[in-house]
C-alpha positions in Angstrom: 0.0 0.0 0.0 1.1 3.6 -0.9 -0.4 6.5 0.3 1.1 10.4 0.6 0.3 12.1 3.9 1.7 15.8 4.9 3.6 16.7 8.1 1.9 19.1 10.6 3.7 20.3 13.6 6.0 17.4 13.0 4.0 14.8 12.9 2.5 12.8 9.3 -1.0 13.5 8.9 -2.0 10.5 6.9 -5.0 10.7 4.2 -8.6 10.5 5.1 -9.6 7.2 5.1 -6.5 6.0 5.9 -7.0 4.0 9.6 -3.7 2.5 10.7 -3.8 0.9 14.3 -1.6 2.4 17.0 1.9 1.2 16.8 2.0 0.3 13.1 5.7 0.4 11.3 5.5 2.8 8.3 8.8 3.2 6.2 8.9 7.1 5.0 11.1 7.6 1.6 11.7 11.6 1.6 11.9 13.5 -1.1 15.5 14.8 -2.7 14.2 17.9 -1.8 13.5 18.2 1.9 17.1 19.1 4.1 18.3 17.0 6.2 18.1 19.1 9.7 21.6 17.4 11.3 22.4 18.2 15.0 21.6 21.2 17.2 25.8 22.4 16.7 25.4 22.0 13.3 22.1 23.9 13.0 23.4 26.8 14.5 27.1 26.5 13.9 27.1 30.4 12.9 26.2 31.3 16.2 28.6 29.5 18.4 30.9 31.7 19.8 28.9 34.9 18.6 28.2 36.1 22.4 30.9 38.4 23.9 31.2 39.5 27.5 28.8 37.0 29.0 29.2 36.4 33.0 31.4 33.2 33.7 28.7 31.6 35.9 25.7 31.8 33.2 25.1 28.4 32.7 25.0 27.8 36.2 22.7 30.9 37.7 20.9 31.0 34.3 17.9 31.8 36.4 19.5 34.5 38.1 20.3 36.6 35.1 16.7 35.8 33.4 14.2 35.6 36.2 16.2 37.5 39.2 16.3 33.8 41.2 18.8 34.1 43.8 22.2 32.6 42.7 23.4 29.0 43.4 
């Protein structure tokens, strides 16, 4: 069986009619077209190292500096 469904808010919407029980293996062949995404680093890899000046302890006390949370 072959049927074409469309993604919405990452997840296939499948055809109308088409009933497929929960937990049924489907094997998706993507077109040459769509990207492949890659990893997070790899995504954004012209961002990394972009901010300057940031306080040494950010990662850390990240709620500190966005919320006002005392620090740790």
């Amino acid at each position: 069986m072959t049927c074409i469904g469309k993604v919405s808010n990452g997840k296939v919407a499948l055809p109308e009619g088409i009933n497929l029980p929960d937990g049924t293996e489907v094997e998706m062949h993507l077109p040459e077209s769509v990207p492949a995404v890659g990893s997070f680093a790899n995504r954004f890899r012209d961002f990394i190292g972009m901010a300057e000046d940031l306080p040494a302890d950010l990662a850390e006390n990240l709620d500190h500096y966005l919320h006002g949370l005392p620090k740790k």
